[in-house]
C-alpha positions in Angstrom: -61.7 29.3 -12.7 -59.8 31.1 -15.4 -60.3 27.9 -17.8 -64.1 28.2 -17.0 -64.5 31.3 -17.4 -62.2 31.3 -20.9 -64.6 28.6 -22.2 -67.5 30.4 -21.0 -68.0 27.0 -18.6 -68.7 29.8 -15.6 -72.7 28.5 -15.0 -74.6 29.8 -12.2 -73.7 26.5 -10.2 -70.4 27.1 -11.0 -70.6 30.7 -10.0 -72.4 29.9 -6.8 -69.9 26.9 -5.7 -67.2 29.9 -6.0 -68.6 32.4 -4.1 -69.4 29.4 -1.1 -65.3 28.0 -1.1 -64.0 28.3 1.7 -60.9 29.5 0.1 -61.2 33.6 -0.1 -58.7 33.3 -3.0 -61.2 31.5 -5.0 -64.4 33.8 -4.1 -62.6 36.8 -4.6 -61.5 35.4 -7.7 -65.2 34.4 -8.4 -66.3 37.8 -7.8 -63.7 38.7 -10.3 -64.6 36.5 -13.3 -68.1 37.0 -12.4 -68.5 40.7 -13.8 -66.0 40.3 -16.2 -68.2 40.8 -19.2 -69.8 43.4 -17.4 -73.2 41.9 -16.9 -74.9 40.5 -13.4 -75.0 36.6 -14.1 -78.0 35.0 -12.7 -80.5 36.7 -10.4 -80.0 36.9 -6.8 -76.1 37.6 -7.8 -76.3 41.1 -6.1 -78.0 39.6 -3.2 -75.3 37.5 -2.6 -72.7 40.0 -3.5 -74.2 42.3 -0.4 -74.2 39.4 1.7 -70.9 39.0 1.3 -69.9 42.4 1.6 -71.6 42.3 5.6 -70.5 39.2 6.5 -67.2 38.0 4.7 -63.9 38.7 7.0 -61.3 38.5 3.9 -59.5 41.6 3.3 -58.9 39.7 -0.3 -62.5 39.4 -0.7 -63.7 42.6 0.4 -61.4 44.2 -2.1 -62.9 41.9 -5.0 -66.2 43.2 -3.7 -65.4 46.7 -3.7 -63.8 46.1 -6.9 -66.8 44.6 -8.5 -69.1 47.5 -7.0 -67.1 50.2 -9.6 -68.4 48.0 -12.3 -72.3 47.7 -11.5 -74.6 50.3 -12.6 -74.4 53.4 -10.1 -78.1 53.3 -8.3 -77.7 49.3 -7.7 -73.7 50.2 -6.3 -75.0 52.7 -4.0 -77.9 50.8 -3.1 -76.0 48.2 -1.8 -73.0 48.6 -0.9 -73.2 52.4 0.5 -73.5 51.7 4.1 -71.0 48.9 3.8 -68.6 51.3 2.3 -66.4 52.0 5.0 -66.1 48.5 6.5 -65.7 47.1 2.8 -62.8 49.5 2.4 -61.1 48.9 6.0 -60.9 52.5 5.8 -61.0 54.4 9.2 -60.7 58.3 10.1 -57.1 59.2 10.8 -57.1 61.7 13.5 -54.1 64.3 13.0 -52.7 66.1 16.2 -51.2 69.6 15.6 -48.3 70.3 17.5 -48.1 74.0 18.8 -44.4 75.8 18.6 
């Protein structure tokens, strides 16, 4: 991937092959090298992004994702990933108990 994407050799296919491996190391990575120049690829790329986001189980991945989200324009990173926020995270409430003296 880092070859690729150094050569500029990181197509849409490319892209797209990434993001369907079945390795979470290489679609987090995909993700990565994706938004590296700071521009959304190919259309649909978002789409698939959110998809991800719902259904992808990799802790690795879902940090990619919500790594990738900081670097998308604000209204399209709110839009979708904003009710996905807390799952993409894995953060949950932490519920404090006072102890009384």
């Amino acid at each position: 991937l880092w070859a690729l994407h150094a050569t500029k050799g990181l197509t849409h296919p490319r892209i797209s092959e990434g993001l369907a491996n079945s390795s979470p190391w290489v679609r987090a990575w995909t993700v990565q090298l994706a938004l590296d120049n700071g521009k959304v690829p190919f259309d649909g790329f978002l789409n698939k992004l959110t998809e991800m986001a719902k259904t992808d189980a990799s802790p690795v991945v879902r940090l990619y994702l919500a790594s990738a989200a900081q670097r998308l324009p604000l209204a399209s990173r709110w839009r979708r990933f904003s009710t996905d926020a807390r799952r993409l995270s894995g953060w949950r409430p932490r519920l404090r108990h006072s102890r009384k003296s």
